[in-house]
N, C-alpha and C positions, 0 to 999 in steps of 0.2 A: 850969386844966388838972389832970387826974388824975395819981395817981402812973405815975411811966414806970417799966416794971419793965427790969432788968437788961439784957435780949435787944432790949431799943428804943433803948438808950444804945451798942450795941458799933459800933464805928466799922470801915470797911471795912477788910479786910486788906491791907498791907502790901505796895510790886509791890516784890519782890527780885530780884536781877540774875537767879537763876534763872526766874524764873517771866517775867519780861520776856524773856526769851535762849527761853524755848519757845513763847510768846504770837508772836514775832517768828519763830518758825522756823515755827507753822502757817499763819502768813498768806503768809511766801515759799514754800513748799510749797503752798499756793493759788494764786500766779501764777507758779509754774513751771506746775501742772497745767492754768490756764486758759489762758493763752498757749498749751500744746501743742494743748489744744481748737482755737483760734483758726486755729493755722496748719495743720491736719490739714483744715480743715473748709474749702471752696472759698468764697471771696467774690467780690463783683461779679460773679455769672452770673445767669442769668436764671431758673433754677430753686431760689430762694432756700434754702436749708439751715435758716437759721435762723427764727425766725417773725418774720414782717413787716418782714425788714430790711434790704428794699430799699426801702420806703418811707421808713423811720428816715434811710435812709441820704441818701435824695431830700427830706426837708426839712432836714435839717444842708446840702446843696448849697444851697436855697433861701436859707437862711438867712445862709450866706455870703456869696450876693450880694448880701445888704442889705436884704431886708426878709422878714416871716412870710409864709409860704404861706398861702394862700388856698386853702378845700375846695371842689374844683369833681367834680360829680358824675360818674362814670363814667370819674374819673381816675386813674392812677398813686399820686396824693398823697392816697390815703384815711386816711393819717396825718395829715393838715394840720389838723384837728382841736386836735391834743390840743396841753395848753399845753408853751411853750415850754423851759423850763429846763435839760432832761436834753439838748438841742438846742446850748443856748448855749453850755453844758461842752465837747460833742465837737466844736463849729465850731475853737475853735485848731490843734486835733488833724487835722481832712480839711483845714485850710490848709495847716499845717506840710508836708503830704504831698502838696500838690496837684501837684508836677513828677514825683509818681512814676506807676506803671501805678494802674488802679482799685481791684485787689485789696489793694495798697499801701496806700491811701489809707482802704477798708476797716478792715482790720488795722489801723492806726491809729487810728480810730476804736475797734472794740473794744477796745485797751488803753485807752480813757477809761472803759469799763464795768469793766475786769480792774479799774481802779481803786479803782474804787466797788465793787466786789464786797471789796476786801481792806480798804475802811472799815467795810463792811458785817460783819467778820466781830471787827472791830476795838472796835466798837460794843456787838456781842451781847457782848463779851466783857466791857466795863465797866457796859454796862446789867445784867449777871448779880450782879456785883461789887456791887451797889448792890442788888440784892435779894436776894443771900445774901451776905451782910457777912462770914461766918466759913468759908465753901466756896469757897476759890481753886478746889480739884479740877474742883467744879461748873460754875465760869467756864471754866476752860480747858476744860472738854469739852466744852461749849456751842459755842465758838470753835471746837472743833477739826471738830465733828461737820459744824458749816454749812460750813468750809472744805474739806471733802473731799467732800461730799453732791455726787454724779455730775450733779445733774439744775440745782443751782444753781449749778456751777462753767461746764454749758456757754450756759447765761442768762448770765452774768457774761462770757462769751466773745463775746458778738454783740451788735450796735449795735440798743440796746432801752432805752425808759425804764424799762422793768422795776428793772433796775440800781439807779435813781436812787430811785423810787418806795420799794423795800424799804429803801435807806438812811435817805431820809427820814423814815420810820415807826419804825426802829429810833433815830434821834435824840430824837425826839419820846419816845417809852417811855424813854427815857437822862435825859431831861431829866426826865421822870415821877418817873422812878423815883429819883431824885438830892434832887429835890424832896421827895418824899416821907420820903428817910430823914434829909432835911436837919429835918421836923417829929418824928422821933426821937430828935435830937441837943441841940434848943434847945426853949424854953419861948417859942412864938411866940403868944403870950395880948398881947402887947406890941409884936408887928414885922408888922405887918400889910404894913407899905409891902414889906418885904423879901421876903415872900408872891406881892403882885402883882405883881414885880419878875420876879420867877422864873414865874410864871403868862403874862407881857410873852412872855418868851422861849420858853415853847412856845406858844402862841400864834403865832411869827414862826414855829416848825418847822410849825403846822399849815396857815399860808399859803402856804409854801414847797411841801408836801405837794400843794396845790392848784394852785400853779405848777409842776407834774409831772406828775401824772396823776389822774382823778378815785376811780381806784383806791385814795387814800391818804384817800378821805372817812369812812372807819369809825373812823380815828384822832380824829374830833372827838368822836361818842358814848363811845369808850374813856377818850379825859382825862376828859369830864363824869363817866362813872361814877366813875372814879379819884380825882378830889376828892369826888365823895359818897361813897367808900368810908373816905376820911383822915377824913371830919367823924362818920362810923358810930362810927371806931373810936377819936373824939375827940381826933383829934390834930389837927386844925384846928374854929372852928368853923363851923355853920351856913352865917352870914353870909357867914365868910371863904371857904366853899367855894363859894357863888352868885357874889359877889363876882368872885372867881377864874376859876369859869368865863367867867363874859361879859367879863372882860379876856380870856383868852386867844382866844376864838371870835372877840372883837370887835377884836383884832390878827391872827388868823387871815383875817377876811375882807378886813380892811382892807388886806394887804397883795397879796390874791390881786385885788381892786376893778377893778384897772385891766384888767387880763386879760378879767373878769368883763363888764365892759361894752362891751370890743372886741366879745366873743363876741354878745352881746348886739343889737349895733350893726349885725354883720355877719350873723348867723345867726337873728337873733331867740330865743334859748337862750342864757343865762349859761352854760352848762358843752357846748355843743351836742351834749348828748347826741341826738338825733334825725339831727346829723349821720351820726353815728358806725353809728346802725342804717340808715340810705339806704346808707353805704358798706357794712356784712356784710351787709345783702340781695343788693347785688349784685355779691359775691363766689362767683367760680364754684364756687367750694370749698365754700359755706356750707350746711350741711344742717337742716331745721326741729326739730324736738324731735318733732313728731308725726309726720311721714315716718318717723325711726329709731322710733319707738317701736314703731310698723307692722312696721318691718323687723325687730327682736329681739323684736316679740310681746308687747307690752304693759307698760304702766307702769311694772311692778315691775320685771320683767327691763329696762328700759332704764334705771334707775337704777344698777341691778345693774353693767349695763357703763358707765355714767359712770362711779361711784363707782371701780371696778377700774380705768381705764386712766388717770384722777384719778391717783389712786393710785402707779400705774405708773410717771407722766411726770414727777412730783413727784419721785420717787427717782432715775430716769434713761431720760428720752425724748429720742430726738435726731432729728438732721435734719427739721425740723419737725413732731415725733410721727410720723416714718413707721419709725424705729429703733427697738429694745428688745432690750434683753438676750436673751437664748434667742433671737432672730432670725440667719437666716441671712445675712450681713453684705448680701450683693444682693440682694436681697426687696425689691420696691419698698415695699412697706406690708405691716402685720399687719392681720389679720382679727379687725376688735372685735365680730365675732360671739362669738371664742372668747375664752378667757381669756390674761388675759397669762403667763409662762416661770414656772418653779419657782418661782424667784428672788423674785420678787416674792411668793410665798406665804410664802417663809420670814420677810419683811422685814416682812409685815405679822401673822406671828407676833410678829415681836419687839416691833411698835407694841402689839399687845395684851396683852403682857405686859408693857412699857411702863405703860399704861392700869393694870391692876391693881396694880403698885406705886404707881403715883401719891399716892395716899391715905397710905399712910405716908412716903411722901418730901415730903409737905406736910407731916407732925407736925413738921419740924425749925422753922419758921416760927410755928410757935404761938404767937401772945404778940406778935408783931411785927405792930402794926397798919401800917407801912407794906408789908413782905412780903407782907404778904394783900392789901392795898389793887391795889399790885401785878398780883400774881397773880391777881386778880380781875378787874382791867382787862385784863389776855395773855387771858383765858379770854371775855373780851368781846367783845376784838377777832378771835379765831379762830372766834366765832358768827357776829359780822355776816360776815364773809369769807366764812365757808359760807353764810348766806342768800343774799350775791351771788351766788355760782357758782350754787347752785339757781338761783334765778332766771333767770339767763341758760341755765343748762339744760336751763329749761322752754321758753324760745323756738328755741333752739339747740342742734344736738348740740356742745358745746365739752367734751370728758371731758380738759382740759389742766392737769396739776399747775402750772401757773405760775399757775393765778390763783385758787391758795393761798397763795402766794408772800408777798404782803401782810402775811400771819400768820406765817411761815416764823419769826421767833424767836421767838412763845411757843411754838408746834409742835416747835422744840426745845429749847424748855430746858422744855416737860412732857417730853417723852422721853427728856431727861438727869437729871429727878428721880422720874420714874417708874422707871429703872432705878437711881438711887441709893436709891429707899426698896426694892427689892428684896434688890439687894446691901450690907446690912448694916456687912459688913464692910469695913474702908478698905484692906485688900491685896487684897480680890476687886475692890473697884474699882477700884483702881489696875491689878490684869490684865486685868481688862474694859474698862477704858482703851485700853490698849496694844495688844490683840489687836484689838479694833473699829477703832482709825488704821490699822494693818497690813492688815485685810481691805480697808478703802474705799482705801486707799491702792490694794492689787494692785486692787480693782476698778474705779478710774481709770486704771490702767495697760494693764486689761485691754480696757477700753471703747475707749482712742484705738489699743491697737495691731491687739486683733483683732476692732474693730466700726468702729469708723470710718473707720482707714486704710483696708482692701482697699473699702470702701464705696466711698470719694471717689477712689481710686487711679486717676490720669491724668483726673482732673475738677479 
């Protein structure tokens, strides 16, 4: 092995009762905000609020009476599909509640995702930990930004593998990322078995990943880069990073197998994706990519409004995209001919000034081949995510910031280091801190009292 310079040896910082005591207050502060989500928003009615989650809610039933649903075309259970996991989690949860009314039983289900939303934010915060080793500030703003972001607090509020999906993803980068500073710490020219031991276990997150949703399949190309970025920047070698991968692919598939060949058995599709397109064809709701493109005038213009209301829904779209900020709280829908409210221009100012800090808020990482190895794989896993949404775009109008989501912690923690290479100085970020919790804070506060209350009022 080469010499490891200084900035490859610093070991993570230190959790002190203060930094634990605020880490703990923005995750409670999370599920005060998501539970208000939960009970403002109507459950068990027939005009679902939240996306697909009555279906969600109709295989966790299935599920409880003892065996997987079965996809029968033209049915309720267009979810029956996807695999099980995020399912098996919230069945204790519709049991515990089954004596109560439906909406009960509901709500209870949601807090199995509030759950997972506040692991999820728990996660970003020691996956940050582990690729900037010397930036508590960084971590916690990381943590704090996902646990207030309007758009991902009311996903974490509704019975969705969504929830599950982004956890999983964000273990997996944890495990990555832990791995990786752990070949900055020791001289593993010697511990190979120690290597594959650790490549075992994410390997078991990316089967896991697979027993959720197929959403979480970009995490397999992301690790593969990831180890070919640690043997670039020689800190593992060659071998050990081939090696490596096919242990972890080859315990990722192995554990997802069984699933694999049910589908397989029953559908003729290991992952039954062709299910899944029978069921959004014939969803009344579903609109084709070339229909809207007709309808906004061409190519570029309907990119244009993907991209925007993407955008939009990603920061804060509610009752299944038919809400947005600047809307007048009873509008049944906005009109994605035009553009979305102020609001979202200002927000996608800050994402591009964002973007141009970036580049010097990466010079702090210089020299740390795991950081970059890192941050190379967040920057991976945010391409393939958008090649999928394209894709699906192109057959589909879906302009839904959730299936960004996937990506949602490198998306921000560039946007926590893009504004830390801006702000220089450690008191402007420390105000920049402060003032940015306070805004998303009054704009969660602002969303459940004067957008979604008088919305759902007496619903």
């Amino acid at each position: 092995m080469t010499e490891t310079p200084e900035i490859n040896r610093a070991t993570s910082f230190s959790m002190t009762r203060g930094l634990w005591a605020m880490l703990l207050g923005v995750m409670a502060l999370f599920v005060v905000f998501a539970v208000a989500y939960s009970q403002v928003t109507p459950a068990a009615v027939a005009e679902q609020h939240n996306a697909d989650e009555n279906a969600h809610v109709l295989y966790v039933k299935t599920l409880a009476s003892g065996h997987l649903p079965v996809f029968k075309k033209d049915g309720e259970d267009y979810e029956a599909h996807q695999p099980p996991l995020y399912y098996v989690l919230a069945t204790p949860a519709y049991l515990a509640a089954r004596g109560a009314d439906a909406a009960m039983q509901v709500r209870a289900m949601r807090f199995v995702s509030i759950v997972i939303g506040a692991l999820i934010v728990l996660v970003a915060f020691f996956c940050t930990r582990e690729i900037l080793p010397r930036q508590p500030g960084a971590a916690l703003a990381v943590a704090a930004f996902l646990a207030l972001l309007p758009g991902f607090i009311a996903i974490s509020a509704s019975v969705t593998n969504d929830t599950l999906t982004m956890l999983v993803i964000g273990v997996g980068l944890l495990l990555t990322a832990r791995l990786a500073r752990w070949t900055q710490t020791e001289d593993i020219a010697d511990k190979s078995k120690a290597l594959y031991q650790k490549s075992a276990l994410i390997g078991l997150a990316l089967g896991l990943g697979i027993l959720t949703k197929t959403l979480t399949a970009p995490l397999f190309p992301t690790v593969i880069f990831a180890f070919l970025l640690l043997a670039y920047g020689k800190r593992i070698t060659g071998q050990q990073a081939v090696v490596s991968v096919v242990i972890a692919c080859g315990v990722g598939v192995a554990v997802a197998l069984p699933w694999l060949m049910r589908n397989n058995a029953l559908y003729g599709d290991p992952i039954a994706s062709h299910l899944f397109q029978t069921a959004f064809n014939d969803t009344k709701y579903t609109m084709t990519a070339d229909i809207m493109m007709r309808v906004f005038g061409g190519f570029d213009k309907y990119l244009i409004v993907v991209f925007q209301w993407a955008f939009a829904s990603y920061w804060g779209g509610f009752d299944s995209m038919r809400a947005f900020w600047g809307m007048e709280p009873h509008k049944k829908a906005p009109n994605f001919a035009n553009g979305p409210a102020a609001i979202y221009s200002l927000l996608a100012i800050l994402c591009v000034a964002s973007v141009i800090g970036l580049a010097r808020g990466l010079k702090t990482i210089k020299g740390d081949a795991g950081a970059q190895a890192l941050f190379g794989a967040c920057a991976a896993l945010t391409a393939l995510t958008l090649v999928a949404f394209l894709q699906f775009n192109f057959t589909y109008f879906q302009a839904q910031g959730r299936y960004w989501y996937p990506a949602i912690y490198p998306l921000t923690l560039f946007f926590v280091v893009g504004w830390r290479g801006l702000l220089a100085n450690a008191q402007a970020r420390r105000g920049a801190y402060v003032f940015a919790a306070v805004a998303m804070v009054g704009l969660n506060i602002f969303t459940i009292v004067s957008l979604l209350a008088p919305r759902f009022a007496g619903g």
